[in-house]
C-alpha positions as CSV (number, residue, x, y, z in Angstrom):
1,X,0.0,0.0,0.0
2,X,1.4,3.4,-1.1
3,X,1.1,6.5,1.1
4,X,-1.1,9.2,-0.4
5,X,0.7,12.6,-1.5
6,X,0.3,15.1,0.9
7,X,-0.7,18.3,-0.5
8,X,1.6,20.8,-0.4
9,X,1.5,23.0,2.3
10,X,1.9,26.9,1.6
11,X,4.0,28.8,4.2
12,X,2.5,31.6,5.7
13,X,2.6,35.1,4.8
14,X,4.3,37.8,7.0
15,X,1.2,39.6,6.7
16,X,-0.7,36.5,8.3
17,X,2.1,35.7,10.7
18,X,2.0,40.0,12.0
19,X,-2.3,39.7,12.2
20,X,-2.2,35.8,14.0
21,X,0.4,37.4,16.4
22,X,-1.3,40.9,17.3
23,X,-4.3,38.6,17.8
24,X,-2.1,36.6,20.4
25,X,-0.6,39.3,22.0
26,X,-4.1,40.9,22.7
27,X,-5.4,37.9,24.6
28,X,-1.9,37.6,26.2
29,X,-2.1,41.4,27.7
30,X,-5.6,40.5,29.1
31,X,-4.3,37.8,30.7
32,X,-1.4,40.3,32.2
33,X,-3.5,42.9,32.8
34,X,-1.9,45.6,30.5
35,X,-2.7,48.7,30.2
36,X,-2.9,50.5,26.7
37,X,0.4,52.2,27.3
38,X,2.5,49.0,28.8
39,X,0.8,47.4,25.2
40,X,2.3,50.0,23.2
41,X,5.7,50.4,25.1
42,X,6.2,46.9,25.1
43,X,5.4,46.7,21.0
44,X,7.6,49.6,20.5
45,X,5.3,52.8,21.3
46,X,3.4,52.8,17.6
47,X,1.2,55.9,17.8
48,X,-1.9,55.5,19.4
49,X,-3.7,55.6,16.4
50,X,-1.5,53.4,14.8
51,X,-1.8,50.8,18.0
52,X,-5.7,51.6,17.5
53,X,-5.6,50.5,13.6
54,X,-3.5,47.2,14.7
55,X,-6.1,46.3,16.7
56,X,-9.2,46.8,14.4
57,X,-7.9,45.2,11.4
58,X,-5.1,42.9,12.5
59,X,-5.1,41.5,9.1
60,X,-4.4,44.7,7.5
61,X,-1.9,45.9,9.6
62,X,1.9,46.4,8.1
63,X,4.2,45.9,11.1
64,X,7.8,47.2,10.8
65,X,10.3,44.8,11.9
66,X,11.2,45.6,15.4
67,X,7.5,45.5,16.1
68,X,7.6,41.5,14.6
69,X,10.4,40.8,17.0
70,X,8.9,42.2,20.0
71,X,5.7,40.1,19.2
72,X,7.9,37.2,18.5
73,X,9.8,37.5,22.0
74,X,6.3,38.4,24.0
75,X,5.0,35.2,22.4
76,X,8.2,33.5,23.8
77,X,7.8,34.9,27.2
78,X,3.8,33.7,27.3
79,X,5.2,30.1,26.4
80,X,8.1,29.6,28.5
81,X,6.0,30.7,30.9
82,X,3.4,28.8,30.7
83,X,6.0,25.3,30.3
84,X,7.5,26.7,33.6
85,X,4.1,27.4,35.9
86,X,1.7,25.1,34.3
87,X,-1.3,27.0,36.7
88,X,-2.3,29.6,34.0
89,X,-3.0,32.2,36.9
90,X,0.3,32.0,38.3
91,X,2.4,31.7,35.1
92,X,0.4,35.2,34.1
93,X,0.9,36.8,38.1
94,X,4.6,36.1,37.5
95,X,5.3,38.7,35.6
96,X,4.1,41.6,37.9
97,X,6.0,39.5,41.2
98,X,9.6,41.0,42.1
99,X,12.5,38.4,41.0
100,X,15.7,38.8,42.0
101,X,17.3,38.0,38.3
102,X,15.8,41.9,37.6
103,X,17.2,43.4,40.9
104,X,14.4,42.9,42.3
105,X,11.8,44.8,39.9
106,X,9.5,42.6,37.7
107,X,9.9,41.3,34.8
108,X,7.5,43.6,33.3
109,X,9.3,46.1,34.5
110,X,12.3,44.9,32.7
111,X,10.2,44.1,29.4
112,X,8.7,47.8,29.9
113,X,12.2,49.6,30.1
114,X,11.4,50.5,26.0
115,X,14.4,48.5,24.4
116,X,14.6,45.2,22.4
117,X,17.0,43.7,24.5
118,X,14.9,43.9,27.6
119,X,12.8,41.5,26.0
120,X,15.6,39.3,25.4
121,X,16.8,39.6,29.0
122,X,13.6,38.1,30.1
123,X,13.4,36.0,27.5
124,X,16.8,34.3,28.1
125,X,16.4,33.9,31.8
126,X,13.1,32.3,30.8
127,X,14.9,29.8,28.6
128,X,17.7,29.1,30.8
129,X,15.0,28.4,33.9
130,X,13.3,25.8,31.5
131,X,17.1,24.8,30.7
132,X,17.2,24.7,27.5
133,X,19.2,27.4,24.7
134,X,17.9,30.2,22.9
135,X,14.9,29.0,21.1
């Protein structure tokens, strides 16, 4: 018996990828309680109408890279933590409880200080406390 051709499977679009992951990050900031401003600091301060337009029409919106990367490493940080602290509620609390790894601010503090690589900082420690690399 032969196997039957699989049909062949398109990859997505960025356009689909930035609209499936501004969907994400909206349920993800309910779940952390975000404000409007934390949501646009932590995407990169868009202006407000342009945050406002993302969130309408996700599927129309044209994100500029550092906004994809942001979303990408929020998306990270939602996952690791939800591997970490399998109790929803307290894998979403976590990020508003003092850690030491931040000197003792939160990590969304630390993902709210405006820059890229305070995304990765939480991001990383993140990975490392699942023990496994950069993902």
């Amino acid at each position: 018996m032969s196997a039957l051709p699989q049909p062949a499977r398109s990859k997505p679009s960025a356009a689909s990828m930035a609209a499936a992951g501004l969907r994400a990050f909206g349920r993800i900031a309910a779940h952390w309680g975000l404000s409007t401003e934390e949501q646009r600091r932590l995407l990169g301060e868009p202006p407000r109408s342009t945050y406002f337009a993302w969130r309408k029409a996700p599927d129309k919106a044209a994100l500029p890279r550092d906004t994809l990367e942001r979303l990408s490493l929020l998306l990270g940080i939602y996952k690791s933590l939800q591997i970490l602290l399998p109790d929803p509620a307290a894998a979403d609390a976590w990020v508003r409880k003092p850690n030491a790894a931040f000197g003792g601010s939160t990590a969304l503090a630390q993902m709210l200080a405006g820059n890229v690589g305070d995304l990765v900082r939480v991001r990383r420690w993140l990975d490392a406390a699942r023990g496994g690399g950069w993902s």
